[in-house]
C-alpha positions in Angstrom: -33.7 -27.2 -6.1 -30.5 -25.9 -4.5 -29.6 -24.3 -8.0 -33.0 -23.7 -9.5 -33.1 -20.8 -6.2 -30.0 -19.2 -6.7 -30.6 -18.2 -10.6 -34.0 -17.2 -9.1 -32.6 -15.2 -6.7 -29.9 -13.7 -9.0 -32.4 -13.1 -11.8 -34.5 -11.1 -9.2 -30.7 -9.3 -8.5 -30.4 -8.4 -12.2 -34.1 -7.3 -12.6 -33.2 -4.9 -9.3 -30.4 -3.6 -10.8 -32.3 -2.7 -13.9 -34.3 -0.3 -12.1 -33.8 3.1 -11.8 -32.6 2.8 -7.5 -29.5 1.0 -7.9 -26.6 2.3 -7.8 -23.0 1.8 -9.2 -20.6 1.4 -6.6 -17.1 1.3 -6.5 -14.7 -0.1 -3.4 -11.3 0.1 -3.0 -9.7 -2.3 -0.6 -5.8 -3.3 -1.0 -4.2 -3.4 2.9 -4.1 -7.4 3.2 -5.0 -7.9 6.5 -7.7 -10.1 7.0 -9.3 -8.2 10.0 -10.0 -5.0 7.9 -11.9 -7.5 4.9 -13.7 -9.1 7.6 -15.4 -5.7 8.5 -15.8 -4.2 4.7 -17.1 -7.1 2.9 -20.2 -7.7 4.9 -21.3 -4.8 4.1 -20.3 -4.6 0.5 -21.8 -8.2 0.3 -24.9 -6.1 1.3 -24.7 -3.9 -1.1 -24.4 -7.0 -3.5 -27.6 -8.3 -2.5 -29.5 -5.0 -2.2 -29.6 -4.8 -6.5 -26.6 -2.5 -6.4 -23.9 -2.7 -9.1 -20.5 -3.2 -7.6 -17.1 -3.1 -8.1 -14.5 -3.9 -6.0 -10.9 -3.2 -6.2 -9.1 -6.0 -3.3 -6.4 -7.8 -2.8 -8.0 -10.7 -0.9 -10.6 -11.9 -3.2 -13.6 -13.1 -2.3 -16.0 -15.9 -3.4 -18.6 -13.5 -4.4 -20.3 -14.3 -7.9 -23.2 -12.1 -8.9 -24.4 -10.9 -12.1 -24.2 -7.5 -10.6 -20.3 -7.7 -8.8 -17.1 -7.1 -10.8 -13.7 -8.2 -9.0 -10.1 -6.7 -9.6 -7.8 -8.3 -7.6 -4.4 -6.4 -7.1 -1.4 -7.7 -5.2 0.9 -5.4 -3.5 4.3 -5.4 -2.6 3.3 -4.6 1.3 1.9 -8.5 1.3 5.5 -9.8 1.1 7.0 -7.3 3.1 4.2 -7.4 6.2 4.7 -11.7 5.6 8.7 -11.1 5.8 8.3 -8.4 8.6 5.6 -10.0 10.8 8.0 -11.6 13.1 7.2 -12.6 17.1 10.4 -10.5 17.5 9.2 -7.8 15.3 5.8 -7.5 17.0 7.7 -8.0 20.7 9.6 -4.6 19.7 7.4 -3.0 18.5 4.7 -3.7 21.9 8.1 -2.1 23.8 7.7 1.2 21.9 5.3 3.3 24.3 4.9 5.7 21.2 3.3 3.3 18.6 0.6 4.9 16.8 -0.2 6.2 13.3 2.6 7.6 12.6 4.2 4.4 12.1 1.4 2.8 9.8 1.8 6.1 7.1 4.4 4.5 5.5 2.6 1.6 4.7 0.2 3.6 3.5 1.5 4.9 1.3 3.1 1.9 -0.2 -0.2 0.1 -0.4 -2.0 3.5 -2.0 1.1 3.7 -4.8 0.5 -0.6 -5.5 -2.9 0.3 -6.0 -2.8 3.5 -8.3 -0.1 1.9 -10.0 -1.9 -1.2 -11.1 -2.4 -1.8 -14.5 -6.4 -2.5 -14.1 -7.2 0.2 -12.3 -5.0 2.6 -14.4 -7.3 1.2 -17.0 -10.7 1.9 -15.1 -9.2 5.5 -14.5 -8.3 6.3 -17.8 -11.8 5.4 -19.2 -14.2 7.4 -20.4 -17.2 4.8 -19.9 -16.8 4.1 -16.6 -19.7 6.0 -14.4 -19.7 5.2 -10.5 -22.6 6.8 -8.0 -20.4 6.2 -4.8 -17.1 5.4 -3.8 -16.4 3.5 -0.8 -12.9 3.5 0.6 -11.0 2.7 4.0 -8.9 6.0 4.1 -8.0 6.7 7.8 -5.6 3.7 7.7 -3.0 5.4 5.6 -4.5 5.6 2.1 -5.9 9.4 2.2 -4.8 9.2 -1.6 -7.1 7.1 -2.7 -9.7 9.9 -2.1 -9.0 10.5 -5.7 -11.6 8.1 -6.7 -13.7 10.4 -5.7 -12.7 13.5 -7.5 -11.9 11.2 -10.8 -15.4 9.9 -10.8 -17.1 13.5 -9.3 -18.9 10.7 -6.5 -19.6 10.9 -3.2 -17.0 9.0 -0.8 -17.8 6.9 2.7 -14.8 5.7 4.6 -15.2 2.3 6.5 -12.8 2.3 9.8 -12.4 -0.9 10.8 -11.6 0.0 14.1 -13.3 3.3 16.2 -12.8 6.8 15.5 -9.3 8.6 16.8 -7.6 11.5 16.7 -6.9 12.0 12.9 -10.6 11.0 11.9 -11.9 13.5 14.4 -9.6 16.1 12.8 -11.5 15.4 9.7 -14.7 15.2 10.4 -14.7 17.5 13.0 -15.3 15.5 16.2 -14.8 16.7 19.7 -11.5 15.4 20.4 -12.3 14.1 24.2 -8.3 14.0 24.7 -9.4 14.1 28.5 -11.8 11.2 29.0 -11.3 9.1 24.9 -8.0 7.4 25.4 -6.0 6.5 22.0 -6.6 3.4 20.8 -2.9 2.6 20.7 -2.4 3.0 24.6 -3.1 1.2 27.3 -5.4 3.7 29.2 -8.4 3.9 30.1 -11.2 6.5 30.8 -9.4 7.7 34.1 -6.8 8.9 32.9 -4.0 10.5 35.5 -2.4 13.3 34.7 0.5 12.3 33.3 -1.2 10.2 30.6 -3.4 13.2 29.7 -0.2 15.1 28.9 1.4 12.3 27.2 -1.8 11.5 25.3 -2.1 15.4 24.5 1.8 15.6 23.5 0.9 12.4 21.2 -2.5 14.0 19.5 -0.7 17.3 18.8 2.4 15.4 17.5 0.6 13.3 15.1 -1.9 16.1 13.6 1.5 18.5 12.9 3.2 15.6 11.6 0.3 14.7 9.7 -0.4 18.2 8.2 3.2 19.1 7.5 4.8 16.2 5.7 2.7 13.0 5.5 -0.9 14.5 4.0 1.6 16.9 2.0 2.5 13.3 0.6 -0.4 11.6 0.4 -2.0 14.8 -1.7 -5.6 13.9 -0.9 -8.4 16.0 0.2 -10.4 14.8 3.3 -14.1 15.3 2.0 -16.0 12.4 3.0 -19.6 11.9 3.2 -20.1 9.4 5.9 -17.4 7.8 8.0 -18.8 4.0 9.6 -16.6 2.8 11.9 -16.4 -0.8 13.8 -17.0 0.6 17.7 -20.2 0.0 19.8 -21.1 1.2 23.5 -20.3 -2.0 25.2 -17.2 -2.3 23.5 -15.7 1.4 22.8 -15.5 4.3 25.7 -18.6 6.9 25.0 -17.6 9.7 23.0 -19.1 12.8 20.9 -19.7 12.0 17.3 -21.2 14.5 14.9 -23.8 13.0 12.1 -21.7 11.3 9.4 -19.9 9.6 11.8 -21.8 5.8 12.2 -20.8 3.2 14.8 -21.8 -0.2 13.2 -19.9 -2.3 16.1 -20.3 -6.0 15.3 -21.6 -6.0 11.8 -19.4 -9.3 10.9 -21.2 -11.2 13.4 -23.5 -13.5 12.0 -27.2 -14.0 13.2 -27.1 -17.6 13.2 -24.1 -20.4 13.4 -22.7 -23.0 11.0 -22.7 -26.2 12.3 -19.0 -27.5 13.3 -16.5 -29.6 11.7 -17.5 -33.5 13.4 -14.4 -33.7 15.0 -14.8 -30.5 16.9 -17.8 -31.0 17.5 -17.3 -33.7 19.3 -14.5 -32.3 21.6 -16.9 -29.1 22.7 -19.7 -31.7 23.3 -17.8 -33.7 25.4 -15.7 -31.1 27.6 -18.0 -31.5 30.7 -16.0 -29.3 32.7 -16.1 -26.8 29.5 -13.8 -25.3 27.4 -11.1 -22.9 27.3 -10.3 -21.4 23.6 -6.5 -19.8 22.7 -6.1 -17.5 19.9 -3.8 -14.5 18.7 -5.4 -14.0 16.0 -4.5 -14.0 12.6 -1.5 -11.3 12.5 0.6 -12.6 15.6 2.7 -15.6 14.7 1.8 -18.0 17.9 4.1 -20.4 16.3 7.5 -18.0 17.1 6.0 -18.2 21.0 8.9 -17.5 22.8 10.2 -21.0 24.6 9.0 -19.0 28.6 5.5 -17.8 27.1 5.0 -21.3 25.9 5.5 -23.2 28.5 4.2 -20.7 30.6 0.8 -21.8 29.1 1.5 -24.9 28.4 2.0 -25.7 32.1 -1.1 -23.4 33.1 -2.9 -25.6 31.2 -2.2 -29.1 31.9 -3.6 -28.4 35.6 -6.8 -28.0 34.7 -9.4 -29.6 34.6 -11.1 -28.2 31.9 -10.3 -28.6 28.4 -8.4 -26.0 25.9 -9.2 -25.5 22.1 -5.6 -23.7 20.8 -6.0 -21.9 17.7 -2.0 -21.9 16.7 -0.1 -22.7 13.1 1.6 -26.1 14.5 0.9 -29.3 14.4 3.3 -30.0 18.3 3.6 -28.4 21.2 6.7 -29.6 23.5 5.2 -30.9 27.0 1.4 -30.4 26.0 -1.5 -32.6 28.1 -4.2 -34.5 26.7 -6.9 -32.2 27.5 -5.7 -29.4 24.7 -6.1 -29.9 21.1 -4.6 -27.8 18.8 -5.4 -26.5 15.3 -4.0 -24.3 12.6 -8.0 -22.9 12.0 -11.3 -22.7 13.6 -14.6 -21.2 12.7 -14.2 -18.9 16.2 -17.7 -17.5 15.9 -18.9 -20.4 15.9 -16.7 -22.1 18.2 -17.6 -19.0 20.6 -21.1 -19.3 20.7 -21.1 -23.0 21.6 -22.3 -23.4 25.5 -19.7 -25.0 26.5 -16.9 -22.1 25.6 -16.2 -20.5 29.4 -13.2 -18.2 28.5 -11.6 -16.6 25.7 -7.6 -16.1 26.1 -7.2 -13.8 23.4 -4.7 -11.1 21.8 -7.4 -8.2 22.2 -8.0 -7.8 18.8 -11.4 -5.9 17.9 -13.5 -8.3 16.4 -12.2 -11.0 18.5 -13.0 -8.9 21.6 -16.7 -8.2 19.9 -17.2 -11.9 18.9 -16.5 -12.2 22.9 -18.8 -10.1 24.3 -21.6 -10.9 22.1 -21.3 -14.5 23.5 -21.2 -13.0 27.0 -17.7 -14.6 27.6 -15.0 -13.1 30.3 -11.2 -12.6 28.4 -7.5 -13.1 29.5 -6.3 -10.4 27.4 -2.3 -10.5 26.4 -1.8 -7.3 24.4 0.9 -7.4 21.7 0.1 -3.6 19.6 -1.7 -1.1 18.1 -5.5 -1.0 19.4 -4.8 -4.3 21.2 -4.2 -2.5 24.3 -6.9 0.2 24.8 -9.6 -2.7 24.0 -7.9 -5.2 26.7 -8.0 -2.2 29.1 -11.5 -1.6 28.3 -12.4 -5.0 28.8 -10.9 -4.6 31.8 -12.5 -1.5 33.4 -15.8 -3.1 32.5 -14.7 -6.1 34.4 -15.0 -8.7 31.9 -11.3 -9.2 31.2 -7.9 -9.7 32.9 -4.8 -8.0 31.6 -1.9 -10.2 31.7 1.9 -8.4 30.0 3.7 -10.8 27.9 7.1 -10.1 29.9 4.8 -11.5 32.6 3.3 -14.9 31.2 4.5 -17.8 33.7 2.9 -21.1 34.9 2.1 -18.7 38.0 0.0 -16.0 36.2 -1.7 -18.0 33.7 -2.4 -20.3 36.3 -4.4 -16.7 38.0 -6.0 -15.3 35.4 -7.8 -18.8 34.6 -8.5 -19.6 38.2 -10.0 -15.7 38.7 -12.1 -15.7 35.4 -13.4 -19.1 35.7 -14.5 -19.2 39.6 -15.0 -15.7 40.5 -18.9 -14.7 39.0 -18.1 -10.9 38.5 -16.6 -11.5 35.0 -19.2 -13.8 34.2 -21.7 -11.1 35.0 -20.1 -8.3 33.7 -19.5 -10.2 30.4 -23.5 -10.7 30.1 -24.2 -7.2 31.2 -22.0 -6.3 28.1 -23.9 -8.9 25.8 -27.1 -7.5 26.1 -25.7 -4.1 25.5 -24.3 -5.5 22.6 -27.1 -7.2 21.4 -30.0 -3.9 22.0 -30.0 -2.2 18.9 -33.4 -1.4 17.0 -31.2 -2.4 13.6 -28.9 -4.8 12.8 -25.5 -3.5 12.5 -25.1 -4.9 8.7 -28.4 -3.0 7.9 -27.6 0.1 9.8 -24.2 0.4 7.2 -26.3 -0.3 4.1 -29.1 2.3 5.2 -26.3 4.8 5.4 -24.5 4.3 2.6 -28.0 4.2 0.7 -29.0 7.5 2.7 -25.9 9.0 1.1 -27.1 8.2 -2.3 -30.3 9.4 -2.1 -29.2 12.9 -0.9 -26.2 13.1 -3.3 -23.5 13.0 -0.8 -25.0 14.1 2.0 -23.8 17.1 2.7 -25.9 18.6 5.0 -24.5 15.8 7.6 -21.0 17.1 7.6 -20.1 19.2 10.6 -19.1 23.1 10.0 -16.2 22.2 12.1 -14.1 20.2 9.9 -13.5 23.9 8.4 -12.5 26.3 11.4 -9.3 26.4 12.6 -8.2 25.7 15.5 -8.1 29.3 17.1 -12.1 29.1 15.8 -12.8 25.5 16.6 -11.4 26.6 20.4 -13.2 29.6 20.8 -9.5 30.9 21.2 -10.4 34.4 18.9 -13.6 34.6 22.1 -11.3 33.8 24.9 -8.6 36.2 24.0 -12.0 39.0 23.1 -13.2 38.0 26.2 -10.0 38.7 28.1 -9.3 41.6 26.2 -12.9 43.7 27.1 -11.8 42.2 30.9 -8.6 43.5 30.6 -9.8 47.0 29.4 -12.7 47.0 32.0 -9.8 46.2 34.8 -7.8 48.9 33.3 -10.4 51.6 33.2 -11.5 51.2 36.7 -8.1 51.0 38.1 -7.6 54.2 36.3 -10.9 55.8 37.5 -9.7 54.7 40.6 -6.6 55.8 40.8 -7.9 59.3 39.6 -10.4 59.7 42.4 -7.3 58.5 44.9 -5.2 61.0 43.1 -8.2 63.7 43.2 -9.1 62.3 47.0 -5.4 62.2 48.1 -5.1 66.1 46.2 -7.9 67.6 48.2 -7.0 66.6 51.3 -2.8 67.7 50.8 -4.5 71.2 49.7 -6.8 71.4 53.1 -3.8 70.5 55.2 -1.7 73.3 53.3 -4.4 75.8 54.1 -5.2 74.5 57.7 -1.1 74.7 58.0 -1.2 78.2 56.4 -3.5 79.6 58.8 -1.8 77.7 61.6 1.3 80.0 60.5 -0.6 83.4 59.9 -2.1 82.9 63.8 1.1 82.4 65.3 2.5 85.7 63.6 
């Protein structure tokens, strides 16, 4: 029965893509981190199962089979590398550098985009004359701006997914108010209220990484930034609120699925039976919780063997020196899933993006440990919604752990805050998936859009500021100031004249009487 629906469903696929309103697609792919597939392949999925014809260019493949989905799987050198350079050590230098941002993820870039270009199936699709595509979708505002060239190779339409929300550089292109005053970065560890200081660092930092950008890494990348529509991964209850001109789309939470998988029995059974409830551990995928330094450990390790609930650790071990019965450990978990069972009552967690969304859409409070790039804004969010408690990794004792679990799990603010949050999260008149596909569709049937892009992505900057009206304005001032003052100091000169002559003649007759 199983099978006899799936050929029916795919033969109802091929019979869509016969018609005359799908589209053929092409996506490009090829930074392997996970977190970045998690976000695009939903939607290309989508895509998939809308009737389009797709093609995707990746370099973690997926499971998708589909009369009307072609695969190229490319491996690039950066998978090694990023495996050999993805060190605890590595990642606890890099959270010391205060000036981590983009500029350090270009080089990537650029490897990845020279991998990719360089392959010998896509020189192939390229170089031939056959190959027709309606719409390119790429991720280009992670260091692959080069890869635009899809676009111009195949004369398509382009839409950008950001896996994370819009910042500086993608503003730059698409012509965004900046918000330097109130939009932190999303590699800092501010918030909204920003002091002083931190605007002028944050300003020294935008206007660093847009003249860097403009004079040597673009220069290198030789791409053009024309895109029709940019979706990025942010959402009100999870990103600051910000300007965003028309081909700009916030799909926040479009990996999240609308219903849950049932769990593994074994886990299963240890949620069901925590009936004090549940505390769940993960960094993530990217940092190595295995190269835990010995203090951060055991600093959690100790936290967690006084409580009395239980703790589900997501961690690539099998051992943990000194750990209590009431943690169980395990190299993977389903975490949506695992999150959305009632019994989950905190979420320690790195702060990465879709973690922190898979958080607040189950309404759960966070101990947020920071260890780089957007990690800190979104703890600090969290935090100044009062869902969350940063703790600092030089920081992480018995002591603090002990805190942050004691503060989240008895005191009801973060609670409440997080379920404020949820239903934030969970108001939308469209699902987030559906929004995505509706643009990128929209974007097809209006050949590329155009009339959403902003005029602004054009001016410069002494246009875009209104710097050529300021200095006009100044300048009719200025003469206005200047004319008075000289009308003025003409009628004083004329005043001043008239009276020096009457005193001459009153001192002239004063003279001739005395005579």
């Amino acid at each position: 029965m199983k099978l006899a629906f799936s050929f029916f469903k795919w033969l109802v696929v091929a019979l869509v893509v016969g018609q005359g309103d799908a589209a053929r697609i092409l996506s490009v792919c090829t930074l392997s981190a996970k977190s970045h597939h998690y976000i695009i392949q939903p939607v290309l999925r989508e895509l998939v199962n809308r009737g389009h014809e797709l093609t995707f260019i990746t370099s973690i493949p997926t499971n998708m089979k589909a009369p009307n989905y072609r695969e190229i799987a490319v491996k690039t050198d950066f998978e090694d590398k990023m495996k050999e350079m993805m060190t605890f050590e590595f990642i606890k230098k890099m959270s010391g550098i205060q000036i981590f941002n983009m500029i350090m993820f270009w080089p990537m870039g650029w490897m990845v985009s020279e991998d990719t270009l360089k392959h010998a199936e896509v020189q192939k699709l390229l170089n031939s004359e056959s190959e027709k595509f309606d719409l390119i979708i790429l991720e280009t505002h992670f260091g692959q701006e080069s890869l635009l060239g899809f676009g111009h190779r195949f004369n398509a339409p382009v839409v950008s997914v950001g896996t994370f929300s819009t910042f500086v550089f993608i503003d730059e292109f698409v012509g965004n108010p900046f918000g330097l005053a109130h939009v932190p970065s999303f590699d800092t560890n501010y918030n909204s209220r920003m002091s002083f200081i931190q605007r002028l660092h944050y300003a020294a930092r935008a206007v660093s990484s847009l003249v860097w950008g403009y004079t040597f890494y673009l220069p290198k990348q030789d791409g053009i930034m024309k895109v029709s529509l940019v979706i990025v991964n942010s959402q009100a209850s999870v990103d600051y609120a910000r300007a965003l001109v028309p081909n700009v789309i916030q799909v926040g939470g479009l990996h999240i699925a609308n219903t849950t998988k049932p769990l593994p029995q074994d886990l299963k059974k240890f949620l069901d039976e925590s009936k004090h409830g549940v505390i769940y551990f993960s960094f993530g995928t990217v940092v190595p919780s295995n190269q835990l330094p010995v203090e951060i450990r055991d600093g959690f390790v100790k936290a967690f063997g006084k409580l009395k609930q239980n703790v589900l650790w997501k961690i690539d071990a099998t051992s943990v020196p000194g750990l209590t019965a009431n943690v169980k450990l395990s190299k993977w978990l389903p975490q949506q899933d695992v999150l959305a069972h009632p019994n989950i009552k905190a979420f320690i967690t790195h702060g990465g993006l879709l973690s922190q969304e898979e958080a607040v859409y189950n309404a759960l409070p966070l101990i947020g440990v920071p260890f780089f790039g957007d990690q800190y804004m979104n703890v600090e969010r969290a935090k100044q919604s009062g869902f969350a408690i940063h703790l600092y990794q030089d920081n992480i004792t018995e002591q603090s752990v002990t805190w942050a679990l004691k503060e989240v799990l008895e005191n009801p603010s973060y609670k409440e805050a997080a379920k404020r949050h949820s239903a934030i999260f969970r108001d939308n008149p469209i699902r987030p998936l559906d929004k995505a596909a509706y643009w990128i569709e929209y974007v097809l049937r209006h050949k590329g859009a155009p009339h959403l892009r902003s005029e602004g992505r054009n001016l410069p900057y002494y246009q875009y500021l209104l710097l050529d009206v300021f200095a006009f304005v100044a300048a009719v001032l200025l003469a206005i100031i200047a004319i008075f003052y000289t009308i003025f100091k003409l009628l004083c000169s004329l005043c001043c004249g008239s009276k020096k002559d009457k005193q001459q003649q009153k001192s002239k007759q004063e003279k001739k009487k005395k005579q």
